[in-house]
N, C-alpha and C positions, 0 to 999 in steps of 0.2 A: 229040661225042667221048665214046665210050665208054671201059668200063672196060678193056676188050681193046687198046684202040687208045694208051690211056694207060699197061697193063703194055708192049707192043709199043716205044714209044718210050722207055719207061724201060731197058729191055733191050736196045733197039738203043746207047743213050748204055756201056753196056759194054762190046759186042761190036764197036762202032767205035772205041772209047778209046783209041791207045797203051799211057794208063794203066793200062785195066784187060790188058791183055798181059802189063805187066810184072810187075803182081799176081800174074798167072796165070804168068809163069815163075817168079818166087819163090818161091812156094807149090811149087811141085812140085820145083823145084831142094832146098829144105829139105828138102821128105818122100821126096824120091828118095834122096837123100843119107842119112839117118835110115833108113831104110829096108834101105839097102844095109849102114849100120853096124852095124843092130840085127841084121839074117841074118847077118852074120859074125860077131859077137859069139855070136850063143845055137843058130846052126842048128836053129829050131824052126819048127816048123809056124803058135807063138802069138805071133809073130813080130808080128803085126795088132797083137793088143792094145795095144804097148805103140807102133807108128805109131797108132794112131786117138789113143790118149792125148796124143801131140804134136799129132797135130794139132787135140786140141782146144784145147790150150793156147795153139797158136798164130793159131788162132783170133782171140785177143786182141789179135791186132796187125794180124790179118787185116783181119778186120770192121771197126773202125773208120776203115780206109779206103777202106772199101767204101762204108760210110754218110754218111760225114762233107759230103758236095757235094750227096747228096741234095734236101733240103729249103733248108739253109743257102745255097748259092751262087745256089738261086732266088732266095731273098729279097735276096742283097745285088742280084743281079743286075737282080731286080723282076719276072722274067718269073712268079713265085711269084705276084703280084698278078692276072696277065692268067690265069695258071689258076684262079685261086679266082673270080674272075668269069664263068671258060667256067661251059656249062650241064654242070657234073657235080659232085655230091658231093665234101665234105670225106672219105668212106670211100670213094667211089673211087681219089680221091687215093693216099690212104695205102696203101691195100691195092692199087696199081699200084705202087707205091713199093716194097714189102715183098715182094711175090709175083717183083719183076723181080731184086732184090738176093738172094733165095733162091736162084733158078733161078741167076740167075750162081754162086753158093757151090759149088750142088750142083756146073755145070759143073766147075768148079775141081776138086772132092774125086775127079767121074766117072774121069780117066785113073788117079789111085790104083788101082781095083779090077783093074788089071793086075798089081800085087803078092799078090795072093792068088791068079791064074795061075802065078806066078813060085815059090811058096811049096809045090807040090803037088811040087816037086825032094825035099824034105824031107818030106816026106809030107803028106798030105790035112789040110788045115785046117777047123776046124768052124765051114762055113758060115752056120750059126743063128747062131751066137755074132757073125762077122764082119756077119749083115746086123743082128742086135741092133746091134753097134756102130756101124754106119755109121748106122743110125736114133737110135740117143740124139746122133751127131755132128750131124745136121740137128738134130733138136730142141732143141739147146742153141746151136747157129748161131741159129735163128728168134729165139733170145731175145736173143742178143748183138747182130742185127739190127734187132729189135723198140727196143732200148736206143741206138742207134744211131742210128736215123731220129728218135725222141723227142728225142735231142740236139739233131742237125741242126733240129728243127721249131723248137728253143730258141734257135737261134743265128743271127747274121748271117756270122758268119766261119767257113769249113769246117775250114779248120787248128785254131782254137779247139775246133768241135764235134768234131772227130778224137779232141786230146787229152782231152778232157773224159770221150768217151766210153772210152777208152782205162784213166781212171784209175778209173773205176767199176768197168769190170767188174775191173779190179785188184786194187783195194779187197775188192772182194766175193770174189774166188779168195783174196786173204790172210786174208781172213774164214773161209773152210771149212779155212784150213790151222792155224788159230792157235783153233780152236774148243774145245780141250781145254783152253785159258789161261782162255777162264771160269768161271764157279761152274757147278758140277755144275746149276741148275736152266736155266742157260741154254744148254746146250749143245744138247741136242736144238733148240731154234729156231733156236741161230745156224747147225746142220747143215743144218737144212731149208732156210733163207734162201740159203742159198752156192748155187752153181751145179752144182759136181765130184762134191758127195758125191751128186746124182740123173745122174748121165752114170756113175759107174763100173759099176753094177750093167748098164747096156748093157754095158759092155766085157767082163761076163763070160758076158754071151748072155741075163741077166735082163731083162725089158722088166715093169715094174710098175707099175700101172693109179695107182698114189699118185705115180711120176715122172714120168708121161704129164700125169696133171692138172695137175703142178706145171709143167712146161713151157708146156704151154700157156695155163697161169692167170697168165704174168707174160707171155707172150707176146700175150695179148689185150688185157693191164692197158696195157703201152706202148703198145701200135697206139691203144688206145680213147684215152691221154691224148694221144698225136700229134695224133688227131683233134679232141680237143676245144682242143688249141691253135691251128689252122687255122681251127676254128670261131671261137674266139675274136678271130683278126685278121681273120676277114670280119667278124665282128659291128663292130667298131672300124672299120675300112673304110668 
């Protein structure tokens, strides 16, 4: 069992789900919705920006139950134990885990970019700035993912890892918003730490080599501690 064969079966558990269907109307019921309110409201072309902004907020309610069965319902279930003893890596694992729950996200976001067809009624929208944005929405997905799976690695009960994961990244969004309530020397860190203040600069077509790293430098932080907690129950095993 390869790493292919294990993203493949991770991906299939979505695309056969009920569940993940109804994730998938939700999602797009909200941003169709949002969507169609924010073109009647502003009749503008930038109409995107402020859908990509929901839905990276909604993200938050997204992803953690997307992630939350991953890891977690292996373990209560035990079939967790009979993979850590197949012949494939603890970074297989994880990164079949991670790569299958991306790919479903992106699915989900994919039928959106029919709204920037819809948006050329109004005039031409600046598609740099839209594919900017659609690219900080994955790389702040990968992280809310990343955070997500690490839960589940931590958990026997998925509903538990759900909310757990739910209230972090809460936590940390109330964090970037309430960043001016600390002392003037902690502000820049507690900006940096937050999630939103490196996702806006996509939404206004900016892509910056210091958001890029930051995304992916909490994004490999989580995958590598998933890992080393799987390592950790084989090692006990």
């Amino acid at each position: 069992m390869n790493l292919l064969t294990l993203y493949r079966r991770e991906l299939a558990a979505y695309l056969v789900s009920p569940f993940g269907y109804i994730i998938a109307c939700a999602f797009l019921l909200f941003t169709g919705r949002f969507f169609h309110f924010a073109l009647v409201q502003t009749q503008s072309a930038d109409v995107m920006n402020e859908v990509l902004g929901v839905m990276d907020v909604f993200s938050m309610i997204l992803v953690p139950m997307i992630t939350m069965r991953l890891i977690a319902e292996e373990r209560k279930s035990g079939t967790l134990e009979m993979l850590v003893t197949a012949p494939v890596t603890d970074v297989e694992i994880v990164a079949s885990k991670f790569g299958a729950s991306l790919t479903y996200f992106i699915l989900l976001v994919a039928p959106t970019g029919l709204y920037v067809e819809l948006l050329r009624r109004h005039g031409p929208p600046d598609l740099g700035a839209v594919a900017a944005g659609y690219l900080g929405l994955v790389l702040i997905a990968s992280v809310f993912l990343s955070i997500g799976i690490f839960v589940s690695a931590c958990s026997r009960n998925q509903v538990v890892a759900g909310i757990v994961t739910f209230v972090i990244l809460l936590l940390v969004w109330m964090l970037g918003l309430s960043a001016s309530q600390f002392p003037e020397w902690a502000v820049p860190v507690v900006r940096y730490v937050a999630f939103f203040p490196h996702f806006e600069p996509f939404r206004k077509g900016l892509v910056d080599s210091r958001d890029l790293v930051y995304f992916l430098s909490v994004t490999g932080l989580a995958l590598f501690g998933t890992v080393r907690v799987l390592e950790l129950r084989r090692w006990r095993g």
